[in-house]
N, C-alpha and C positions, 0 to 999 in steps of 0.2 A: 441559033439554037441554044446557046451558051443561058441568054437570056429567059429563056421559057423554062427552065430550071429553078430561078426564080421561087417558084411555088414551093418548088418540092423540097429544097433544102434551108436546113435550120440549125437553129443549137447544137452545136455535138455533132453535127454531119462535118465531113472531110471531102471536099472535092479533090481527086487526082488529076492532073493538068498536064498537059504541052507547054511547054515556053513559049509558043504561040501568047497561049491565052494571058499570064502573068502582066498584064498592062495596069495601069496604076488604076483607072477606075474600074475594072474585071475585078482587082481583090479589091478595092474599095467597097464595091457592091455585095461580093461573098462576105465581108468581115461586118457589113453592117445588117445581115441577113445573122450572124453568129455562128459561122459555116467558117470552119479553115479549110486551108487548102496545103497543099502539097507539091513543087513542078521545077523541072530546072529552072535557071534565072535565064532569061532570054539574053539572047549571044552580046546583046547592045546594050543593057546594063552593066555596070563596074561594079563588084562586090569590094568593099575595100574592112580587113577584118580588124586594121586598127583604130576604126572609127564605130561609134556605137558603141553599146553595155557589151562587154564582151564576158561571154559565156562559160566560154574555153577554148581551147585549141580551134581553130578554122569554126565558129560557132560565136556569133553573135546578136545581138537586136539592134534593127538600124532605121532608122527615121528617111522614111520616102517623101520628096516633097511632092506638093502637086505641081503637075506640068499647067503648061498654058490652053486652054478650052478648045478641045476640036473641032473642027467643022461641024459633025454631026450630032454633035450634043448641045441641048439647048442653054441659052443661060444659068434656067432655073436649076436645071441637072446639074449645073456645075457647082454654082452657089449652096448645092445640096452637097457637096463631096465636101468632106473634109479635109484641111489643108496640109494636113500630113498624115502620115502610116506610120503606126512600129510593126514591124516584119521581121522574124526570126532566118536571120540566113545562116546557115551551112556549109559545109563542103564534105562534100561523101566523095571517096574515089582521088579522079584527078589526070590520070595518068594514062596514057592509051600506046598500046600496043597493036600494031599492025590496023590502026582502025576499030581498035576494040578497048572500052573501057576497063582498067587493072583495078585491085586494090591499093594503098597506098601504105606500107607497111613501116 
């Protein structure tokens, strides 16, 4: 479904995301559309904030590489992604209480 979207979003649109979706050719596709996005980082990526332009405090820009071609995408699709990302990472919060996310004070 993710991809029938496709049409609809452009320049200046923000998609809101699950960490689900955050996979290296998902924003490959959104940034090359000129659509940002927004979404936690999914649990299996390491944010690490001393690598990359750093921004400020927990806020940086970090160079994603490309993984190696999955099953289900074709060569041409691959050779069509570009071989790396800059991605604005963050950190909002942090901190969870009883199950429940805190501010970070």
């Amino acid at each position: 479904m993710l991809r029938q979207l496709d049409t609809a979003l452009g320049s200046g649109d923000i998609a809101l995301m699950d960490r689900f979706y955050t996979g290296y050719f998902t924003v490959a596709r959104l940034l090359a559309l000129g659509a940002d996005f927004v979404s936690r980082q999914h649990q299996l990526r390491h944010t690490d904030f001393r690598r990359g332009k750093r921004l400020g405090k927990r806020d940086h820009v970090a160079c994603w590489s490309r993984p190696v071609r999955p099953k289900w995408m074709t060569p041409q699709e691959y050779d069509a992604t570009p071989l790396s990302l800059q991605v604005r990472e963050t950190r909002v919060g942090g901190c969870q209480r009883h199950g429940r996310a805190c501010s970070l004070q």
